[in-house]
N, C-alpha and C positions, 0 to 999 in steps of 0.2 A: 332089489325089487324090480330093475328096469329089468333082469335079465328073463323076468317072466313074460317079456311082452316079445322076446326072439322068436324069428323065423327062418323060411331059408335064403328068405332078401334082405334080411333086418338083422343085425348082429348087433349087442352091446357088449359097449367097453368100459373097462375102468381105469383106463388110461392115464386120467383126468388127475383122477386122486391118487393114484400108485405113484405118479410121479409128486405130489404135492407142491406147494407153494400155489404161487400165481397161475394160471392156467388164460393165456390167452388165444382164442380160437383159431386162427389162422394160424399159431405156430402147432397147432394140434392137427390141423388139419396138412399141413407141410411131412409132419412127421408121420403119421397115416400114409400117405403118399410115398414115401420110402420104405414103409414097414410092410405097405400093401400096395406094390408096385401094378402090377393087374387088374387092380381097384381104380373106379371113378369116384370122387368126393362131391359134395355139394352141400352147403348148412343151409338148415332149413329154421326159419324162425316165423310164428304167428303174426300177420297181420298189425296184432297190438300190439307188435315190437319195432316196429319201421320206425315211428320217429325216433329213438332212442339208438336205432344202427348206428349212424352216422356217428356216436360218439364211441363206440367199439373201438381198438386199438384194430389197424390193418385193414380195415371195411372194405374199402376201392378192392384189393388186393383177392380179401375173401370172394367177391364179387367177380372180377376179373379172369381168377385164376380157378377157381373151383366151382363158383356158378351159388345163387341162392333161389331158397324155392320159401314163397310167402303163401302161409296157407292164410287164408281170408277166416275171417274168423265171424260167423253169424251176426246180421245187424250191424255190422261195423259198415265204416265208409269205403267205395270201393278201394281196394288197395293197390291198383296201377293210380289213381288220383293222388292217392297217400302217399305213396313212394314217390311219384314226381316232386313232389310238394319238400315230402324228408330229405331224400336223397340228391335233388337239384342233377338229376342225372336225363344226359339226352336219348342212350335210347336201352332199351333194356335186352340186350342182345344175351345174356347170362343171369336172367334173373325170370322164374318162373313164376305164375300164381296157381294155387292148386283152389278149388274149392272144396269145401269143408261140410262137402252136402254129407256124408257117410262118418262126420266127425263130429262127439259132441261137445256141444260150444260153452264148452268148458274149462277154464284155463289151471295149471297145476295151482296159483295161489288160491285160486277160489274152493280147491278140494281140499288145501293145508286147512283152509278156513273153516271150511263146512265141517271137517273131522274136529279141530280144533275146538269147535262150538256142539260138539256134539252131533251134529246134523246127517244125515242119512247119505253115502254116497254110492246105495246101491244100484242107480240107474247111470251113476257116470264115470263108472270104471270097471274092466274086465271084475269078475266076480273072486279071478285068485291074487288081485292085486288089492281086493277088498281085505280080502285074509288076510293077509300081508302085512296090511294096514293094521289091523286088529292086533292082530299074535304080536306083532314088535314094539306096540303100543305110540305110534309112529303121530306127531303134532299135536301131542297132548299138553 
């Protein structure tokens, strides 16, 4: 389904799961980095994910070595507060904040949820990942 959302900035992979087992990000992103040596990396997680970073396997390291970009997620608290507060880090020379003004504030559980419950998620997801959703009969 992710691969309907590629452009010619945005590439998905199924990396993740081709290799299976345990998948921890920075050893993902390590290997990214050798398989796509002219490539820059950088993981990007929600705003609503900061407190919970810190407990990631390699986090300093993800940060450090690849850089993280925290999209603020609507109505949340600001997330440079947030992130001081999670991360007890002194200055955030590799950690970006994007704002979420052209993004809707919407999180993938709450779409598991709303498909789940029946609920309509025509205005919070591209329209062929709606399809998508339908035809595979996907969080039913």
């Amino acid at each position: 389904m992710a691969k309907l959302l590629e452009s010619k900035s945005v590439k998905i992979s199924d990396y993740e799961i081709q290799k299976q087992g345990i998948s921890i990000s920075f050893e993902t992103l390590q290997d990214f980095s050798k398989l796509y040596p002219q490539d820059a990396f950088s993981w990007i997680i929600g705003s609503d994910q900061i407190e919970d970073f810190p407990k990631w396997d390699y986090w300093q390291e993800i940060i450090t070595r690849y850089g993280l970009i925290i999209v603020q997620r609507d109505g949340k608290e600001n997330p440079e507060d947030t992130t001081k507060k999670a991360l007890a880090l002194e200055t955030f020379e590799n950690i970006r904040f994007v704002s979420s003004e052209d993004i809707p504030d919407i999180s993938s559980t709450e779409i598991r949820e709303r498909v789940k419950n029946n609920q309509s998620i025509h205005a919070l997801v591209p329209q062929k990942i709606e399809e998508y959703i339908v035809k595979h009969s996907l969080y039913k």
